[in-house]
C-alpha positions in Angstrom: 0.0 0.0 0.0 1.5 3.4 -1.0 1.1 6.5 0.6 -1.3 7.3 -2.8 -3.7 4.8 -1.8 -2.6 2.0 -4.3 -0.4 -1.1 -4.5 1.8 -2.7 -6.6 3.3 -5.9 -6.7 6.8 -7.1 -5.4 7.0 -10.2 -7.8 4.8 -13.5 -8.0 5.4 -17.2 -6.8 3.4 -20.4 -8.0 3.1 -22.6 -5.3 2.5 -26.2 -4.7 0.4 -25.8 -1.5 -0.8 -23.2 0.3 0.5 -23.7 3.5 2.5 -21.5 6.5 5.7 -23.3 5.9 5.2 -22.2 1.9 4.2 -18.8 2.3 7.4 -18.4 4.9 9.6 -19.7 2.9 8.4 -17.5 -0.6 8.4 -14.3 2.2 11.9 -15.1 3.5 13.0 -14.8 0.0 11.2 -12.2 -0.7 12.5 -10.6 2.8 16.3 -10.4 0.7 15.8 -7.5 -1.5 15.2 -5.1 1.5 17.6 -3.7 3.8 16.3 -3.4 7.7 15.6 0.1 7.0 13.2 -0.2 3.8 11.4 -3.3 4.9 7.4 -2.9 4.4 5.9 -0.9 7.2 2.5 -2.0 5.7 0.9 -5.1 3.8 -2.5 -5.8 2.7 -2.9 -9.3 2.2 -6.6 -10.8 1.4 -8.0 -13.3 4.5 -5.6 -16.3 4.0 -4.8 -17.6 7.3 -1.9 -19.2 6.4 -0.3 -16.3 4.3 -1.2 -14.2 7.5 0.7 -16.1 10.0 3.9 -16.0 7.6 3.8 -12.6 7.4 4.2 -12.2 10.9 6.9 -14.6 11.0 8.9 -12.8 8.6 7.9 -9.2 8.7 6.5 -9.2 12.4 7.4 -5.1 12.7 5.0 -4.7 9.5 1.3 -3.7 9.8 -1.3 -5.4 8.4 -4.4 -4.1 6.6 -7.0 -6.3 5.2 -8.3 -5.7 1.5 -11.3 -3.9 1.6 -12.0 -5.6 -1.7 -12.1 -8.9 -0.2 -14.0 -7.5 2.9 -17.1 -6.1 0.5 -16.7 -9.4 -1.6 -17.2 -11.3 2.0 -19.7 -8.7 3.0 -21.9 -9.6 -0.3 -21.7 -13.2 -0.3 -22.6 -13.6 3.5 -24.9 -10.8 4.0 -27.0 -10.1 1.0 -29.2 -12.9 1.5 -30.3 -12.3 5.2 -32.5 -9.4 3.7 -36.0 -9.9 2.4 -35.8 -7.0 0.3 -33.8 -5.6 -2.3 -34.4 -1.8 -0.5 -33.6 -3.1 2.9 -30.0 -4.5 1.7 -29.9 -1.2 -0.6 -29.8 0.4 2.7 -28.0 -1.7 4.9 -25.0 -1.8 1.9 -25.3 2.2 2.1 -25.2 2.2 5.8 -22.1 -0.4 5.5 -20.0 2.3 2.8 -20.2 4.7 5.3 -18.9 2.9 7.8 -15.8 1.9 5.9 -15.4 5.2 4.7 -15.0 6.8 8.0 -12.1 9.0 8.3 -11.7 9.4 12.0 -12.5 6.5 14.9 -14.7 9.0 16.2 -16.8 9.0 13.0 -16.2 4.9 12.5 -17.5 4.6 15.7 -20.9 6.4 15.2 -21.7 4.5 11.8 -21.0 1.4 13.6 -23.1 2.0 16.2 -26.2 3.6 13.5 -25.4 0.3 11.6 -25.4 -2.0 14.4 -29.4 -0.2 15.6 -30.1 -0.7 12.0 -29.6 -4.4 11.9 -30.8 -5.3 14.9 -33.7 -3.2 14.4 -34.5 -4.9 11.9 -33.8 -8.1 13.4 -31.7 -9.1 10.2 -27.9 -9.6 10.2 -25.9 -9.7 13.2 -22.7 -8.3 13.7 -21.0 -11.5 13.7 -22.9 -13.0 10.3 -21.9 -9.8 8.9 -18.0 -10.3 9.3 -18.0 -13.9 9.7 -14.5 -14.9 7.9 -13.4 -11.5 7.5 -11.8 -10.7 10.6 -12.7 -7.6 11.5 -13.2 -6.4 15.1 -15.6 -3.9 14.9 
């Protein structure tokens, strides 16, 4: 993630498996063309477990963001079809854009908590169906 709100790509690996021990091993290598200095202070990977836990193996002072992509892909395939309606999910995926948009914790804060009434309100999706394999904590 650059400071411009993109990415790009350090290089690519086909691997057999997709296991810790893999993913460690590809990082490690990976971890060679950076000094201590100019390691990556941030990386967005998408929600594989395994590719997580390597990360922190090998860049453990790195931060890690998860892919707001993969978040709304999550978000559409586990929560679209708790609403009756296509007005009520119109609103609820509103509701959920401004959340994510939020450009203080302050501000996060009070669209979770309008979201949150919303839902239960309306006695549809819970917090946890909603983020159910993405890892959030909201």
């Amino acid at each position: 993630m650059t400071s411009f709100n993109s990415h790009f790509s350090v290089g690519f690996c086909f691997l057999k498996e997709e296991k810790q021990s893999d993913y460690t091993w590809v990082l490690s290598k990976f971890a060679i063309i950076w000094t201590p200095e100019t390691l990556p202070a941030v990386i967005v990977p998408d929600r594989e477990l395994a590719l997580m836990a390597a990360i922190d193996k090998v860049f453990s002072a790195s931060s890690h963001l998860l892919c707001i992509w993969h978040i709304n892909k999550n978000i559409l395939a586990k929560c679209k079809r708790q609403f009756e309606t296509s007005e009520e999910w119109t609103v609820f995926l509103q509701q959920w854009c401004i959340l994510v948009a939020a450009n203080t914790e302050v501000e996060y804060e009070k669209q979770w908590k309008e979201l949150s009434a919303s839902a239960k309100t309306k006695n549809k999706v819970s917090r946890k169906v909603c983020v159910h394999g993405v890892m959030l904590t909201l």
